[in-house]
ZATIKE-341083 format. One record per atom (N, C-alpha, C): residue in one letter; x, y, z. Coordinates in steps of 0.1 Angstrom, whole numbers, padded with zeros to 4 digits, always signed. Example, Ala and Ser with C-alpha at 12.3 -4.5 7.8 and 13.67 -1.06 7.14 Angstrom:
# ZATIKE-341083
A+0132-0057+0078/A+0123-0045+0078/A+0132-0033+0078/S+0128-0022+0071/S+0137-0011+0071/S+0129+0000+0079/
# end
This chain:
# ZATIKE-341083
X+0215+0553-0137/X+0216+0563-0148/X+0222+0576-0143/X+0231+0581-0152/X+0233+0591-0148/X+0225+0604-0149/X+0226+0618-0143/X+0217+0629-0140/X+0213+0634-0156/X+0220+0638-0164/X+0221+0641-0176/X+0213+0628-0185/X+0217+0614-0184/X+0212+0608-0192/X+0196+0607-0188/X+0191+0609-0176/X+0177+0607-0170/X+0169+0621-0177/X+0177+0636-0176/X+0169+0642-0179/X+0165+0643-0200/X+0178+0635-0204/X+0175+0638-0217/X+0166+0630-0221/X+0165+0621-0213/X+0153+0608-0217/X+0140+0613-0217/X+0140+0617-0206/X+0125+0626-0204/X+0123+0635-0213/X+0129+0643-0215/X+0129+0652-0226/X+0123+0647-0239/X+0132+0636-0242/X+0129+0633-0256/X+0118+0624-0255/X+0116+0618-0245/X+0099+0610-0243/X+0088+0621-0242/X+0086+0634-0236/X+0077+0637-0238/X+0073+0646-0250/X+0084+0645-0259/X+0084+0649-0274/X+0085+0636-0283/X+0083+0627-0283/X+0085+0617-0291/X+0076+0612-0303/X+0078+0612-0313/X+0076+0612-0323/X+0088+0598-0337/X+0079+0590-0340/X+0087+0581-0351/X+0097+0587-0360/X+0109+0584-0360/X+0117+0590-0369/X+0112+0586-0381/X+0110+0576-0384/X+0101+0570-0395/X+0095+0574-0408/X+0084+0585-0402/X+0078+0591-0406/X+0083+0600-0415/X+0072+0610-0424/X+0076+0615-0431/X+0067+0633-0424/X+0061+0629-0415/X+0055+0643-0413/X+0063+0648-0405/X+0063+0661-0404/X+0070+0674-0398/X+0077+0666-0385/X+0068+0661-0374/X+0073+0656-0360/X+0086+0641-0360/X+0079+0639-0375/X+0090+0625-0374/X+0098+0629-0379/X+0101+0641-0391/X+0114+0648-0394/X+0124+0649-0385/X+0117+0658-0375/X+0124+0663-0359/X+0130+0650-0360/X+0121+0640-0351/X+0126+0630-0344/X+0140+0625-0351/X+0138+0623-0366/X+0149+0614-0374/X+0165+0628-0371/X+0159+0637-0372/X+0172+0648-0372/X+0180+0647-0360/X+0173+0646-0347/X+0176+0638-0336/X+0186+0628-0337/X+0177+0618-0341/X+0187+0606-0342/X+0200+0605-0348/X+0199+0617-0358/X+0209+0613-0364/X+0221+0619-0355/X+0219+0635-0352/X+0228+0641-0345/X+0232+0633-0330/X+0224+0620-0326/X+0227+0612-0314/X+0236+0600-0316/X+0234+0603-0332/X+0242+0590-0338/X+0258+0593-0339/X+0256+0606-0346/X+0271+0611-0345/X+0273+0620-0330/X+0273+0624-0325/X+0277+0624-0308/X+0280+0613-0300/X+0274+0602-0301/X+0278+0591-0296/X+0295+0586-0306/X+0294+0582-0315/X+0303+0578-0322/X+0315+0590-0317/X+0316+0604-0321/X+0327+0613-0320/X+0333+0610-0299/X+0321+0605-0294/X+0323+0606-0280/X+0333+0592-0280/X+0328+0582-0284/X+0333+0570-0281/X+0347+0566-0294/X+0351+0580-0304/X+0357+0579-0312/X+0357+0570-0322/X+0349+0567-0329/X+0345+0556-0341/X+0341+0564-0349/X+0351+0561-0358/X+0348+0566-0375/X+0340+0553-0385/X+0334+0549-0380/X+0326+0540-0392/X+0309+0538-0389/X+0306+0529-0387/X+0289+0529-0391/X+0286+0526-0381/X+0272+0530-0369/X+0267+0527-0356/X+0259+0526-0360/X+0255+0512-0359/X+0239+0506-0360/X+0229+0504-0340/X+0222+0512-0338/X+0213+0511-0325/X+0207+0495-0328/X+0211+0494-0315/X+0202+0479-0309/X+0197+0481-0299/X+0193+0471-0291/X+0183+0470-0280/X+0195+0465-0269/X+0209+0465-0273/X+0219+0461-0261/X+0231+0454-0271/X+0238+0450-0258/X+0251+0439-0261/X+0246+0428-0268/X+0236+0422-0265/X+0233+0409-0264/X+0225+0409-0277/X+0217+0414-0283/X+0214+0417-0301/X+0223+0417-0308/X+0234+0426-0301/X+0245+0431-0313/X+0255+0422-0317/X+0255+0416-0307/X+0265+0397-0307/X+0256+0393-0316/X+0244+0387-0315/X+0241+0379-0317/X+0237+0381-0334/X+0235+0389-0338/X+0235+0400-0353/X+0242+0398-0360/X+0258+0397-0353/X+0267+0397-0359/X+0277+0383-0363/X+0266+0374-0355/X+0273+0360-0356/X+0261+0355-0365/X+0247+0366-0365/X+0241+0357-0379/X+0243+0360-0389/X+0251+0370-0391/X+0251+0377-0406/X+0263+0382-0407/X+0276+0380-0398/X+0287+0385-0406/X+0293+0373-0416/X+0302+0381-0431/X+0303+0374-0438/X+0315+0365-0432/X+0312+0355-0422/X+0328+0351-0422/X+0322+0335-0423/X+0330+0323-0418/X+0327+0310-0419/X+0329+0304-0401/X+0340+0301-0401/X+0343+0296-0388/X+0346+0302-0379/X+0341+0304-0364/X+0335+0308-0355/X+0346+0306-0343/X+0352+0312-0336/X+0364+0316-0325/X+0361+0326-0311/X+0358+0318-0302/X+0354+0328-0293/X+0367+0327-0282/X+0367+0332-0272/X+0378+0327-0259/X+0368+0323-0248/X+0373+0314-0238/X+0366+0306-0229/X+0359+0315-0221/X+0366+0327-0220/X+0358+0337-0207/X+0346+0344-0211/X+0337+0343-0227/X+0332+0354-0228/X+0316+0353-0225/X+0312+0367-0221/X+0300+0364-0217/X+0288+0356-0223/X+0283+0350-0215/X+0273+0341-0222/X+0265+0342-0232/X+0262+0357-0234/X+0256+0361-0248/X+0260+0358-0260/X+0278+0357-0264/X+0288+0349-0272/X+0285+0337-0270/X+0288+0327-0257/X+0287+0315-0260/X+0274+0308-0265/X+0259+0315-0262/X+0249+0314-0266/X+0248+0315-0285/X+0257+0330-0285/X+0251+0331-0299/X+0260+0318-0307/X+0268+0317-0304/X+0278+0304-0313/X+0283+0295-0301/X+0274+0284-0303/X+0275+0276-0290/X+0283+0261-0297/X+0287+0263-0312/X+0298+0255-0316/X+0312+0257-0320/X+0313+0274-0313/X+0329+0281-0318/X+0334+0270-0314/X+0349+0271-0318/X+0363+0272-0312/X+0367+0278-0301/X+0369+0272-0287/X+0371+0285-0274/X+0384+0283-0274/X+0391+0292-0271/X+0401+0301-0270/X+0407+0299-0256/X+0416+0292-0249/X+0420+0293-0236/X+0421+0305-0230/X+0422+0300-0219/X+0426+0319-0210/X+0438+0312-0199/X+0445+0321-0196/X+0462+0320-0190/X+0452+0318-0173/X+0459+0315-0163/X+0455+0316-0149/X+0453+0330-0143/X+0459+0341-0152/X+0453+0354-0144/X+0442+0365-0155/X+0436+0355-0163/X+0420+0355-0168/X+0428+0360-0183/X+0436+0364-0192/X+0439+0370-0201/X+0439+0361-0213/X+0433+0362-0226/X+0434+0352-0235/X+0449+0346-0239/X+0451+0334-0235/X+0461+0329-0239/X+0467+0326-0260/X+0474+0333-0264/X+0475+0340-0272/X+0480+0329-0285/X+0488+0316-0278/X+0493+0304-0287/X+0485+0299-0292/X+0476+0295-0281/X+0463+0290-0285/X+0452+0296-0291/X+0451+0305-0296/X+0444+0311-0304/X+0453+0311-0319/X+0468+0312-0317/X+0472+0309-0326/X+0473+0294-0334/X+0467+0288-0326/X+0464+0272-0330/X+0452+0276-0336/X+0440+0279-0332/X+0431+0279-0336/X+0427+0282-0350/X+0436+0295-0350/X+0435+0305-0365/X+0442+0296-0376/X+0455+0286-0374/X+0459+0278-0385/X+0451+0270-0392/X+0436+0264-0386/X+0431+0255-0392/X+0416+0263-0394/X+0410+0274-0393/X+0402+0282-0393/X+0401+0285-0410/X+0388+0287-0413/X+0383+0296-0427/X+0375+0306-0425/X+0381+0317-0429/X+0373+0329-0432/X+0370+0329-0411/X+0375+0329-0408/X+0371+0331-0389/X+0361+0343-0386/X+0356+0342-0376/X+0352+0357-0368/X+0354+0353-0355/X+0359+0364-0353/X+0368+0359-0337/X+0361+0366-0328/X+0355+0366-0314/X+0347+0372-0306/X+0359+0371-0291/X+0364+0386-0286/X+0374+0385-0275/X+0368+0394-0270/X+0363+0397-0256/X+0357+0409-0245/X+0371+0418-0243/X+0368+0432-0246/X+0384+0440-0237/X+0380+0438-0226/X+0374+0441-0217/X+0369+0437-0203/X+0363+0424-0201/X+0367+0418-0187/X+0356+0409-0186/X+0348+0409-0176/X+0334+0408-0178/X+0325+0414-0173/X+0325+0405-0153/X+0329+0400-0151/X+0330+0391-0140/X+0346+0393-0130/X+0357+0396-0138/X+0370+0395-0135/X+0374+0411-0134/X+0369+0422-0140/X+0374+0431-0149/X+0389+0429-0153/X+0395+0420-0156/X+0404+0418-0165/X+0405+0421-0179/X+0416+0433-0183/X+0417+0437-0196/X+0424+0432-0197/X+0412+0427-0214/X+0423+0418-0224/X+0430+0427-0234/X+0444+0423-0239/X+0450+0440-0251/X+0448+0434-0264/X+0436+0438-0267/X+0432+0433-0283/X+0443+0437-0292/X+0458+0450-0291/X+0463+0445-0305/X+0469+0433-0306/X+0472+0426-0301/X+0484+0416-0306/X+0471+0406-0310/X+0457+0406-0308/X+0446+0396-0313/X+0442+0407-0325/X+0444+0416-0327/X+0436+0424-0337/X+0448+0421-0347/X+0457+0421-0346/X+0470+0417-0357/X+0475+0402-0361/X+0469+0395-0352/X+0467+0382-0357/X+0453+0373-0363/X+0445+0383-0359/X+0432+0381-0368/X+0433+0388-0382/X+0439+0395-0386/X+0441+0403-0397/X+0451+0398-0407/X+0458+0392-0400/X+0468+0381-0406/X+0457+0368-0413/X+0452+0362-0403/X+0446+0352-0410/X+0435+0353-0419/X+0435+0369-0420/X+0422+0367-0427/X+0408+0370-0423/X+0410+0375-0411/X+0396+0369-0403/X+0389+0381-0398/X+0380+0384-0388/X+0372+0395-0385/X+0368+0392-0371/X+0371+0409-0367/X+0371+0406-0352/X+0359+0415-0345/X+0354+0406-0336/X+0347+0408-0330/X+0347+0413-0312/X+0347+0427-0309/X+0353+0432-0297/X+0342+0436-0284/X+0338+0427-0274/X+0327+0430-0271/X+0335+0442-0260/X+0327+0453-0263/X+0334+0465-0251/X+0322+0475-0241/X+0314+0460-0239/X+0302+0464-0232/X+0303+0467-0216/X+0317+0463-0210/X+0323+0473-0199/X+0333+0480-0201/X+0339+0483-0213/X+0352+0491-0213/X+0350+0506-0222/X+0335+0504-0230/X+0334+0513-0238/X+0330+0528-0230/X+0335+0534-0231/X+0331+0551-0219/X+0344+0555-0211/X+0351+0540-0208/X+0359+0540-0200/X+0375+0535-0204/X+0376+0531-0216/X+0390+0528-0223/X+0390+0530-0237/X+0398+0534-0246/X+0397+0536-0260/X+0392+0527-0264/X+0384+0525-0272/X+0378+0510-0282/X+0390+0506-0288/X+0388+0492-0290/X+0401+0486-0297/X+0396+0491-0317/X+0409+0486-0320/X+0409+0487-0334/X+0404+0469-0338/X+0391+0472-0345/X+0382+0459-0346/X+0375+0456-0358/X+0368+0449-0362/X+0358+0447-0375/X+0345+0455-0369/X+0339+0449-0357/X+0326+0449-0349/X+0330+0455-0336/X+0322+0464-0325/X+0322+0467-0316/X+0311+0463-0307/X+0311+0460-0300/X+0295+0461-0293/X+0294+0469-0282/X+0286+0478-0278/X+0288+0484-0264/X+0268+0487-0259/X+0277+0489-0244/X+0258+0491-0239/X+0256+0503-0229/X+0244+0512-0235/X+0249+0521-0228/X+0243+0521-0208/X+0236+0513-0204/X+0239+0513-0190/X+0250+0513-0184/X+0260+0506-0194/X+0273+0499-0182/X+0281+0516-0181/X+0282+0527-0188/X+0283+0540-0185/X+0271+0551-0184/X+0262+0545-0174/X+0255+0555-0170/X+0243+0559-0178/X+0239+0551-0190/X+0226+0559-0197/X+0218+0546-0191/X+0204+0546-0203/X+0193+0534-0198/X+0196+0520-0204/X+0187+0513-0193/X+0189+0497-0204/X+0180+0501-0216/X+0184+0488-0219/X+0180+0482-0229/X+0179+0489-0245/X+0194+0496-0241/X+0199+0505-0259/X+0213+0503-0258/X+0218+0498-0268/X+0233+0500-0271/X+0233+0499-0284/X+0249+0496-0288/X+0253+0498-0303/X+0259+0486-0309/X+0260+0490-0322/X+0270+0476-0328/X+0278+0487-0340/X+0290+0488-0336/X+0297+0492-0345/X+0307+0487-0357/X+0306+0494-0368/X+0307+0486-0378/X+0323+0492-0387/X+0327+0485-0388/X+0344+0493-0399/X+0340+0493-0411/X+0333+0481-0414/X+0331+0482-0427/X+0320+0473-0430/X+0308+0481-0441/X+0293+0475-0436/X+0299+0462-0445/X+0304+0461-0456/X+0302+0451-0465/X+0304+0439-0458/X+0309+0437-0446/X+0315+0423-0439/X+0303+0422-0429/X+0292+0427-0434/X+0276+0422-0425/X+0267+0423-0434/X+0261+0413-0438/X+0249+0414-0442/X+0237+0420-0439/X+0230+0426-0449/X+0218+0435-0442/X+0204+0428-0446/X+0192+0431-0438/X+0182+0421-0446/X+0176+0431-0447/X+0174+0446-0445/X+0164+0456-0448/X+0156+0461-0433/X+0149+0473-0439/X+0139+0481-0428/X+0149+0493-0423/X+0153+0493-0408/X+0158+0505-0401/X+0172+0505-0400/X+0178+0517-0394/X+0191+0516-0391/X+0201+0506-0400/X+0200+0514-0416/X+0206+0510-0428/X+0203+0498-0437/X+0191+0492-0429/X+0191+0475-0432/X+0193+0467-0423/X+0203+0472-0417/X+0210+0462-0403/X+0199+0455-0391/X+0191+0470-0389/X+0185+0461-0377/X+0166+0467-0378/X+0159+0460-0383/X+0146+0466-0385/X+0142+0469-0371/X+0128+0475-0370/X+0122+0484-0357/X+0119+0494-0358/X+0111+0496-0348/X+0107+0513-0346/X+0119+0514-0334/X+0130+0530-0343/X+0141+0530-0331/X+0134+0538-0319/X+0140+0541-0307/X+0137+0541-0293/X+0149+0557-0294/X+0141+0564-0298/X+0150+0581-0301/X+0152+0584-0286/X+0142+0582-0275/X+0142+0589-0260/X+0155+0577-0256/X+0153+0565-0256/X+0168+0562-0253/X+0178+0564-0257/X+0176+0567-0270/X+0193+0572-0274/X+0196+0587-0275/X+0184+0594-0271/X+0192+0606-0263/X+0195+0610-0253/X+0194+0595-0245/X+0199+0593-0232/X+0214+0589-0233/X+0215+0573-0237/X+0227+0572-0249/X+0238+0584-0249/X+0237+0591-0256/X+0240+0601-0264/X+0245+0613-0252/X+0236+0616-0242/X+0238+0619-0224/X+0253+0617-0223/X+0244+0599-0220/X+0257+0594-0210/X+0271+0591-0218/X+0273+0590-0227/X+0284+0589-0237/X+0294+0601-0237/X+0284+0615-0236/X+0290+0629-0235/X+0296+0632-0223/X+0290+0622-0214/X+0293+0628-0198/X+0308+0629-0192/X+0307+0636-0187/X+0325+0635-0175/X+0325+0620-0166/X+0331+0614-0167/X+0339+0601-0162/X+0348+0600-0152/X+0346+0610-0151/X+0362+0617-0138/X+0358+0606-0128/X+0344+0599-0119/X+0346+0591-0112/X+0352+0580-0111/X+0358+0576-0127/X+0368+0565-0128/X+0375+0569-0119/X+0383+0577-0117/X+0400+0575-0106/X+0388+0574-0088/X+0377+0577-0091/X+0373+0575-0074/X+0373+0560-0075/X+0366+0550-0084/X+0363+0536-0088/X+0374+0528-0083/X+0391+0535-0091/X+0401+0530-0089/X+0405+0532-0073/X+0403+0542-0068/X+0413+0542-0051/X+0401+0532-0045/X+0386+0536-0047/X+0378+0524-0039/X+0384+0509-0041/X+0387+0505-0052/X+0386+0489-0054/X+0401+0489-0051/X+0414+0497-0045/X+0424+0494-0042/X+0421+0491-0024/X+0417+0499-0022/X+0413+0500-0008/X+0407+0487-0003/X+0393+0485-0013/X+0390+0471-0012/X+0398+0459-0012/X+0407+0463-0024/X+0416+0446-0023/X+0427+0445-0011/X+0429+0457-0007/X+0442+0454+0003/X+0435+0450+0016/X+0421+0456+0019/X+0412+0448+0028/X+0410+0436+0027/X+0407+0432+0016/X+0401+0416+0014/X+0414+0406+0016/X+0427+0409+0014/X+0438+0404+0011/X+0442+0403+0025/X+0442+0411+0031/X+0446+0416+0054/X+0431+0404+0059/X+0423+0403+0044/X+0417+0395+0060/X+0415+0381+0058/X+0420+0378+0047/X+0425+0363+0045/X+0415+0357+0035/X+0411+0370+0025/X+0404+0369+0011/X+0416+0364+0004/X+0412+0368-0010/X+0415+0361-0024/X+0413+0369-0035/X+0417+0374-0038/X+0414+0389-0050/X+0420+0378-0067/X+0409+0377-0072/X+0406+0370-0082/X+0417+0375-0094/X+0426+0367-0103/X+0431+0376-0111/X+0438+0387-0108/X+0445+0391-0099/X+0450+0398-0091/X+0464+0411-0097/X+0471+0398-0103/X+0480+0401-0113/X+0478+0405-0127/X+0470+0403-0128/X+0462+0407-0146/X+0460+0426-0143/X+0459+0431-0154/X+0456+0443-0155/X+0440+0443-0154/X+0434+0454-0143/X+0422+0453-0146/X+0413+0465-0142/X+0401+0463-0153/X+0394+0477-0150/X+0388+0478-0137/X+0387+0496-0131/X+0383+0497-0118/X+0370+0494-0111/X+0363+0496-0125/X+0351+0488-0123/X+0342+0478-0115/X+0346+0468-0121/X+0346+0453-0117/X+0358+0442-0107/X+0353+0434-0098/X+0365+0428-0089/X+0355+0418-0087/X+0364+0407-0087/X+0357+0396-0081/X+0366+0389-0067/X+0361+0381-0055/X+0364+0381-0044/X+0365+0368-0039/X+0373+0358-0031/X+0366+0348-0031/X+0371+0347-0015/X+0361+0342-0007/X+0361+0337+0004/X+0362+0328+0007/X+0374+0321+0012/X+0376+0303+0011/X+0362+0297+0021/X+0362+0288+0021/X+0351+0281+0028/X+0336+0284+0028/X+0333+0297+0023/X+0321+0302+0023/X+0316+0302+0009/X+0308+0298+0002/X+0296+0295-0007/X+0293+0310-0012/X+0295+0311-0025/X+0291+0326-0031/X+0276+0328-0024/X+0264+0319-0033/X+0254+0322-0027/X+0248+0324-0014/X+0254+0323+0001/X+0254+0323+0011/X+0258+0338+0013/X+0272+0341+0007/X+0271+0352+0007/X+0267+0363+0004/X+0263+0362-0008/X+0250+0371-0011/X+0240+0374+0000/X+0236+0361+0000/X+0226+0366+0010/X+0227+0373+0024/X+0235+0372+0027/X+0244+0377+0041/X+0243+0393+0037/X+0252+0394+0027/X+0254+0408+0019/X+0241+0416+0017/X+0231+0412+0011/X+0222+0411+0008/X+0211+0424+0021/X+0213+0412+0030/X+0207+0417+0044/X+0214+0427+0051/X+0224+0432+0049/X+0234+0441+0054/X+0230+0453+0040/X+0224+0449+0029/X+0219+0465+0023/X+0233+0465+0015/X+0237+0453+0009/X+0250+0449+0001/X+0248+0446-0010/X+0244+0450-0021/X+0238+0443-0034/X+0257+0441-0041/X+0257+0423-0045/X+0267+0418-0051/X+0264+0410-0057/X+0266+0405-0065/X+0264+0389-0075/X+0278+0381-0076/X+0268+0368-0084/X+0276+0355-0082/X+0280+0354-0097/X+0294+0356-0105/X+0293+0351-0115/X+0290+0365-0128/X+0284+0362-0139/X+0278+0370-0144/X+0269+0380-0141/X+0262+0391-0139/X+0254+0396-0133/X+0238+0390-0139/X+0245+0388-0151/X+0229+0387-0158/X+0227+0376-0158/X+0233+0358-0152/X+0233+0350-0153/X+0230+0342-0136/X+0236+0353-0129/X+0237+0352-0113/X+0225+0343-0105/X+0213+0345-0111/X+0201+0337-0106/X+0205+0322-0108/X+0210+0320-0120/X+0209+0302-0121/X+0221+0294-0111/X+0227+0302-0105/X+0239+0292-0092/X+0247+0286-0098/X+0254+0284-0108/X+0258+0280-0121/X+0274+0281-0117/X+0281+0272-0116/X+0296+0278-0117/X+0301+0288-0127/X+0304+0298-0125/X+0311+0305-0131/X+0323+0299-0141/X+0321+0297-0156/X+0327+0290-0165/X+0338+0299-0169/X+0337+0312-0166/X+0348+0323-0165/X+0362+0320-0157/X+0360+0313-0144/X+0369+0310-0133/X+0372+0302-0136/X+0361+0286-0140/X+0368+0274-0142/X+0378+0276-0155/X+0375+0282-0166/X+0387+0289-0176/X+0395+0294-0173/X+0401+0300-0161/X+0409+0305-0157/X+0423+0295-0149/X+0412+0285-0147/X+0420+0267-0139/X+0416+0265-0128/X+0403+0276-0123/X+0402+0276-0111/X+0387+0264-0107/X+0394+0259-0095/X+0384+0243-0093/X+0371+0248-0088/X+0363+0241-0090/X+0348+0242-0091/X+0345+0248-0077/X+0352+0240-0069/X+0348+0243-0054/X+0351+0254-0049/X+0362+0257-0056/X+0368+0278-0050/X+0359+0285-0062/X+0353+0283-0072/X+0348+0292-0081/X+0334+0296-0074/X+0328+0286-0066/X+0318+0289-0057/X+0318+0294-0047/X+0331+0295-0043/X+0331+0308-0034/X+0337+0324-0040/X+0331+0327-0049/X+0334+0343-0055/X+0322+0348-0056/X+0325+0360-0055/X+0317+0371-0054/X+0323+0385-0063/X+0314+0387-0072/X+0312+0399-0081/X+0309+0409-0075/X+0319+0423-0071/X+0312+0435-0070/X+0316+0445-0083/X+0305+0455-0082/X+0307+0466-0093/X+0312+0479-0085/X+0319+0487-0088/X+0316+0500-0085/X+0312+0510-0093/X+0303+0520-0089/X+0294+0529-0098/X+0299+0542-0096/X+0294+0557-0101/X+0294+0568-0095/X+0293+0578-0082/X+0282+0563-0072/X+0279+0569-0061/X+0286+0560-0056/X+0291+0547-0053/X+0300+0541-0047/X+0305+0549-0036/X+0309+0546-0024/X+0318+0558-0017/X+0329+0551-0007/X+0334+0555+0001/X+0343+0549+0009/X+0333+0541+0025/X+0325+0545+0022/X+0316+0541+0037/X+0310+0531+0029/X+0304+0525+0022/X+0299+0517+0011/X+0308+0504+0011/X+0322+0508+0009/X+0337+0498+0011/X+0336+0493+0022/X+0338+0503+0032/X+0340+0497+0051/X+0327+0491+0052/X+0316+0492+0049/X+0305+0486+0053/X+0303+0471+0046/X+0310+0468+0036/X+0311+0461+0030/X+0325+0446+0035/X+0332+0458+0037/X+0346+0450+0046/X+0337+0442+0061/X+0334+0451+0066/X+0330+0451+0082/X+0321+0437+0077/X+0313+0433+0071/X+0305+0424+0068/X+0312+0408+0064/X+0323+0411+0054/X+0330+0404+0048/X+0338+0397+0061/X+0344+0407+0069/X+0350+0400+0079/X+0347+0393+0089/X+0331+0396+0089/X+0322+0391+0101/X+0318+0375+0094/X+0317+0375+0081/X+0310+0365+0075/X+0325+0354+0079/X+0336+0361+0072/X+0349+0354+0071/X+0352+0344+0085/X+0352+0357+0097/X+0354+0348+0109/X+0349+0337+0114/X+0331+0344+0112/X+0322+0330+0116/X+0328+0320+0113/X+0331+0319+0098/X+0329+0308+0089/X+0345+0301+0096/X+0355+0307+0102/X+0366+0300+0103/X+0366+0298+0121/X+0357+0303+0128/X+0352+0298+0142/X+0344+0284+0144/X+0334+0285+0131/X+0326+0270+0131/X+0336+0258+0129/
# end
């Protein structure tokens, strides 16, 4: 979390009060929310409706039970919380340098009704950006309504022009377990009643989203440090007889995935691990189950090299000694593995 989003949190927890309410304290609180509601939206540039959730992973899933559409379109890369919430879409190929393959989706949409299309601008494993217009103008063609998950790109790239947004505000610096679902137009979601317009009942979580609301406001300027780290990274990993995942694709500075021929992600973790290296295998939020990464094998990549990648993130404190310490380890793992 960042410094700003930690202290507004506290702030607004040891003032907390139900917006709900109708007495004086819950007045406060709702007046709050609201002005958190529009600060977040003017921050992230969205002129339409932000409904607060409990994350990415509600706001998908919300929007695949109740948007008005019929048939169901996701792309092969997207995070599991898409393929969970509609685990009978239509998947969407992806090209070999992770990017939604664009014919094929044009296949898809010919035999489609009333669609809702679900495409990540980032992906959360590859950071490969996807360029939602040329999907945002062929979903609009057919008819259809799109669904933009921008749960690593939102803070950090313009939101696409979309039906639905999803974003979460850890992935720039505020707390878990709050994000948003943005909306263009409510009529293409059904509401069943209670809070946050109908959309999403609950008592809302105001100290999170004036954390939210923090980290949304905050300076980002560490993006260009993110970017020279993970360049520095890949020309290291590349000099030492790595594999820089997607390489060619445009991608956020964020996220990089790595692959070490011969060596077993999970092995390396743990290696990493013990060296004071926190990295994951795959998804972050899915990393425990050892699971091939369904992201890579979508990409063409064979089961046996998809087991050897490794997910790193870079953050705000990231630093250059952080990289070399990381290299130094990589190389050590690397050699072993090609001495045995």
């Amino acid at each position: 979390m960042l410094p700003q989003a930690l202290a507004a949190l506290q702030t607004a927890a040891a003032n907390w009060a139900n917006p709900s309410s109708a007495h004086a304290e819950g007045r406060a609180a709702r007046a709050q929310l609201e002005d958190a509601r529009r600060r977040i939206a003017s921050a992230l540039g969205w002129r339409g409706t932000l409904v607060f959730t409990s994350g990415a992973t509600e706001a998908i899933a919300l929007v695949f039970a109740r948007a008005k559409a019929q048939d169901a379109i996701v792309s092969a890369g997207e995070h599991p919380a898409v393929l969970r919430a509609a685990p009978s879409a239509r998947q969407v190929w992806l090209r070999s340098d992770g990017t939604l393959d664009l014919a094929d989706l044009d296949d898809a949409l010919q035999t489609a009704e009333r669609p809702l299309i679900a495409v990540q601008a980032v992906n959360n494993e590859t950071g490969v950006i996807n360029p939602l217009e040329p999907v945002a103008e062929r979903v609009r063609a057919a008819g259809g309504l799109l669904l933009a998950d921008c749960a690593q790109s939102a803070g950090k790239l313009p939101l696409p022009v979309a039906d639905f947004v999803v974003v979460s505000a850890h992935k720039f610096g505020g707390p878990p377990g709050i994000g948003a679902l943005l909306i263009k137009d409510e009529t293409f979601l059904a509401a069943i009643g209670g809070q946050e317009g109908g959309f999403r009942p609950g008592t809302v979580a105001v100290p999170s989203i004036m954390a939210f609301a923090a980290a949304a406001e905050a300076d980002h300027g560490w993006l260009g440090q993110a970017e020279a780290l993970r360049a520095r990274l890949d020309a290291a990993i590349t000099e030492a007889g790595g594999e820089i995942v997607a390489a060619r694709a445009p991608r956020l500075a964020t996220i990089a995935s790595y692959r070490m021929p011969g060596v077993p992600g999970a092995a390396q973790i743990m290696q990493f691990d013990l060296a004071g290296l926190s990295v994951s295998s795959g998804s972050a939020c899915s990393s425990g189950s050892l699971k091939t990464s369904h992201v890579l094998t979508a990409m063409g990549m064979s089961e046996a090299a998809a087991r050897e990648v490794v997910r790193v993130s870079f953050g705000p404190e990231t630093a250059q000694a952080d990289i070399d310490t990381f290299v130094a380890e990589w190389r050590r793992l690397f050699d072993r593995r090609r001495a045995a």
